[in-house]
Kinemage of the C-alpha trace (Angstrom):
@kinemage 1
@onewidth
@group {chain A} dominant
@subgroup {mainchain}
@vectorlist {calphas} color= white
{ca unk a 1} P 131.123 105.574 92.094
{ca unk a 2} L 132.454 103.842 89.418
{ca unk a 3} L 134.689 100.892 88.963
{ca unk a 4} L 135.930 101.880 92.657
{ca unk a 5} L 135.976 106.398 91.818
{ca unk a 6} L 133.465 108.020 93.434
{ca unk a 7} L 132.146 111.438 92.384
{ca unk a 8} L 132.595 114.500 92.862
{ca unk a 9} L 130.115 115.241 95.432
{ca unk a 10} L 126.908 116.922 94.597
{ca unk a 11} L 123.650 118.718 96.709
{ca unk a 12} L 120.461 117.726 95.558
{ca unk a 13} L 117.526 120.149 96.957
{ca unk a 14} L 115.017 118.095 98.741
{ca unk a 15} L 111.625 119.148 99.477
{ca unk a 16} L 109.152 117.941 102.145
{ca unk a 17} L 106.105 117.355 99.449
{ca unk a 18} L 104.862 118.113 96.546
{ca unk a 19} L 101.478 116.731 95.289
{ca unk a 20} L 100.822 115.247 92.135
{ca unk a 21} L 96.759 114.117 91.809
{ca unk a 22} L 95.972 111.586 90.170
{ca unk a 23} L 93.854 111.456 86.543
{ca unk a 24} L 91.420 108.423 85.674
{ca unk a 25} L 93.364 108.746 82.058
{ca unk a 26} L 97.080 108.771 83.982
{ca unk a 27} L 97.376 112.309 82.042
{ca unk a 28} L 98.219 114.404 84.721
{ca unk a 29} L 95.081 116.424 83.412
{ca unk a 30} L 91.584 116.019 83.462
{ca unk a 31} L 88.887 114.282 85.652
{ca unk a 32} L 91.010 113.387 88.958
{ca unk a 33} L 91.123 110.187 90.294
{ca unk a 34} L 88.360 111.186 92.843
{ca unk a 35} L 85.629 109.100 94.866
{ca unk a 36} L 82.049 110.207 95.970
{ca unk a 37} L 81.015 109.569 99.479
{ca unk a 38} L 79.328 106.290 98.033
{ca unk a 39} L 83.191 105.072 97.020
{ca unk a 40} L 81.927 105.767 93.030
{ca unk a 41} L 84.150 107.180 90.940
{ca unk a 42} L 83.841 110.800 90.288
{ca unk a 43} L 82.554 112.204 86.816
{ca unk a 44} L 80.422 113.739 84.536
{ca unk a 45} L 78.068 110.935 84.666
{ca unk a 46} L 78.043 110.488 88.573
{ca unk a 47} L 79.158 114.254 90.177
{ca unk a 48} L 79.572 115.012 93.682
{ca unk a 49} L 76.644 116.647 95.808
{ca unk a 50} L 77.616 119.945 96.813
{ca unk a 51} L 78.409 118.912 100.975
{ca unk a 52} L 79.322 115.520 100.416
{ca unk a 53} L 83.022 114.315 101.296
{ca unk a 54} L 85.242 113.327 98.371
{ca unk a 55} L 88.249 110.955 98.591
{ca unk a 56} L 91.001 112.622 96.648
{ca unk a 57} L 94.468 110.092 95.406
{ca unk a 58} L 97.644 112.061 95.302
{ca unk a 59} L 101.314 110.948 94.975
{ca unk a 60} L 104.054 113.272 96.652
{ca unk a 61} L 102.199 113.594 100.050
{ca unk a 62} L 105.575 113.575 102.276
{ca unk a 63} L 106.541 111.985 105.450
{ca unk a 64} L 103.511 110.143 107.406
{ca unk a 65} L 103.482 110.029 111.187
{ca unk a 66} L 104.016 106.893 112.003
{ca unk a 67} L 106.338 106.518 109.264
{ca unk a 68} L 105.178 104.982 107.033
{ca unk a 69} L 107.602 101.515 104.843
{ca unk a 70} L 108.354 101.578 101.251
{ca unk a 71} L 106.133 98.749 99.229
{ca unk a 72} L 104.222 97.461 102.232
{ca unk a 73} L 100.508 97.836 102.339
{ca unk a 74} L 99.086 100.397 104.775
{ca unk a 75} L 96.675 98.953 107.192
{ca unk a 76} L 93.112 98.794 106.894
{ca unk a 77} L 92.065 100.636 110.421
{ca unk a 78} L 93.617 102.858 113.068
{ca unk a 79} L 96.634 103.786 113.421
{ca unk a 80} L 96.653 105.113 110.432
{ca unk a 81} L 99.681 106.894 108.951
{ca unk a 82} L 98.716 110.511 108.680
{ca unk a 83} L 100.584 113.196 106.743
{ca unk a 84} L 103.134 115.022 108.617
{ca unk a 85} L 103.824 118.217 106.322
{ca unk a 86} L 101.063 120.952 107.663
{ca unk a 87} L 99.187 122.319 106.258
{ca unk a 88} L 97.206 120.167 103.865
{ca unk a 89} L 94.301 121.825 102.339
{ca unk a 90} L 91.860 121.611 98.893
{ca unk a 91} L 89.890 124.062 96.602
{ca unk a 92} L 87.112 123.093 94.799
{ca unk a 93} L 86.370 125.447 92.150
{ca unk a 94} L 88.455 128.148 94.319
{ca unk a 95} L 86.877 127.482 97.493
{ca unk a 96} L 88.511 126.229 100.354
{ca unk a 97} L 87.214 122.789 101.454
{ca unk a 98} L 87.277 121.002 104.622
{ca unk a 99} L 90.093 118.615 104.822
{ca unk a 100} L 88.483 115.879 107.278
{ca unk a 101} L 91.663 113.388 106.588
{ca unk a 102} L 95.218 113.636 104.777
{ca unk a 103} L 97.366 110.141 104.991
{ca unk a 104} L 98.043 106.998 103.466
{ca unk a 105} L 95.356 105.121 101.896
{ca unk a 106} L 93.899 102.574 103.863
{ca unk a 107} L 94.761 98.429 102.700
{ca unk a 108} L 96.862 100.619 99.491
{ca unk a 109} L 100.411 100.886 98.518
{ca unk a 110} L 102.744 102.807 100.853
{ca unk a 111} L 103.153 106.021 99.186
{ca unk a 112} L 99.675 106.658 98.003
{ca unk a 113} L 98.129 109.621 99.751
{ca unk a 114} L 94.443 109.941 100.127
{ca unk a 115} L 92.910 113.240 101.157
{ca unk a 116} L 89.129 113.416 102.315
{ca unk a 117} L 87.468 116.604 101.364
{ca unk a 118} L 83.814 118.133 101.330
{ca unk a 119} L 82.558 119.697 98.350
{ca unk a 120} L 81.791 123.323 99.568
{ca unk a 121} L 78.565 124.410 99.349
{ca unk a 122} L 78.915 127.876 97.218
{ca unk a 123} L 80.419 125.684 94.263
{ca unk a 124} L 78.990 126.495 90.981
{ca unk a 125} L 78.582 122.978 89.798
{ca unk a 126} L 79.684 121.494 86.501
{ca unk a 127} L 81.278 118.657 85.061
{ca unk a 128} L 84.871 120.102 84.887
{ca unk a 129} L 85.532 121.713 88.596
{ca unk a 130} L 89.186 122.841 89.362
{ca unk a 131} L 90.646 120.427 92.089
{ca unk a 132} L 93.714 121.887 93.845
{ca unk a 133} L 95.497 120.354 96.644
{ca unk a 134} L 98.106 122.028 98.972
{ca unk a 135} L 100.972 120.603 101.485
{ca unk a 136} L 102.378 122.870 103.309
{ca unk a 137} L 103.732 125.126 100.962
{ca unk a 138} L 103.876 123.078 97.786
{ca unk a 139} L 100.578 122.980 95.243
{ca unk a 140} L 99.719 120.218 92.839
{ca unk a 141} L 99.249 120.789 89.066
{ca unk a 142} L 96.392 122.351 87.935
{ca unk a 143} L 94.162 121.143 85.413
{ca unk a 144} L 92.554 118.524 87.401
{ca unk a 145} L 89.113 118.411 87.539
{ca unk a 146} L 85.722 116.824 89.292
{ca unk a 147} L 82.392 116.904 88.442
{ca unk a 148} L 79.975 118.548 90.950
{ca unk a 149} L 75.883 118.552 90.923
C-alpha cells in the first residue's frame, strides 16, 4: 500500500527449501563452511578421514519440527528442531553419504541449518571434494568443496 492504495495483488511462488552452503570466504564457492568430527574446521590443511562425520552449515533448510522462532537461539540439547522437508541427503565427491542429523544448529541463530554427514568411504580424497546437499527436491549450488584424506 501506499499513502492508504494498496496494490494490485500479486502471487509470489514459494518453495519449501532451498539450500545455500555456506563458504569460509562468504563466496558462495569454495571450501564450505564444514567441521571435522573433532569440531576443526575443514580444509586443505586439516581434511576429513574418509568415515568420519562432518558437520555441514546451510541457509534455506525449510520449516523445522518443532517450529522453530525467527532471531532466537536454538537450544543447546534435545528437543531439537529437526528439518521437516524430506528428504535431506549429501554427496561427497558423488557419493551418497549418510545423513545422521538435518536441523537447526544447536546454541546458533534460528535459521541456520546444520547437517551431519559421514565422509563415504569410496571417496577419492583431495583437497577440493564436491559437497552437495539436497532437501527434498531442491539442491544447493555447486562449487562447494571439502577436503578429504
Amino acid at each position: 500500500a501506499y499513502q492508504g492504495v494498496p496494490s494490485n495483488p500479486a502471487a509470489v511462488p514459494v518453495q519449501a527449501a532451498h539450500p545455500g552452503l555456506f563458504t569460509v570466504d562468504a563466496s558462495g564457492l569454495g571450501s564450505g563452511a564444514i567441521l571435522n568430527q573433532d569440531y576443526s574446521l575443514n580444509g586443505g590443511l586439516n581434511p576429513a578421514a574418509r568415515g568420519t562425520w562432518v558437520m555441514i552449515y546451510c541457509t534455506g533448510g525449510g520449516v523445522t519440527n518443532p517450529p522453530s522462532v525467527d532471531a532466537t537461539l536454538t537450544p543447546a540439547a534435545p528437543p531439537l528442531y529437526q528439518l521437516k522437508t524430506n528428504p535431506v541427503a549429501v554427496t561427497i565427491g558423488g557419493i551418497a553419504a549418510t545423513v545422521s542429523y538435518s536441523g537447526a544448529a544447536p546454541t546458533q541463530i534460528a535459521g541456520l541449518t546444520q547437517i551431519n554427514a559421514q565422509v563415504p568411504a569410496g571417496v577419492t580424497p583431495g583437497t577440493k571434494v564436491p559437497v552437495v546437499v539436497t532437501i527434498g527436491t531442491w539442491q544447493s549450488q555447486s562449487g562447494v568443496t571439502m577436503a578429504v584424506q
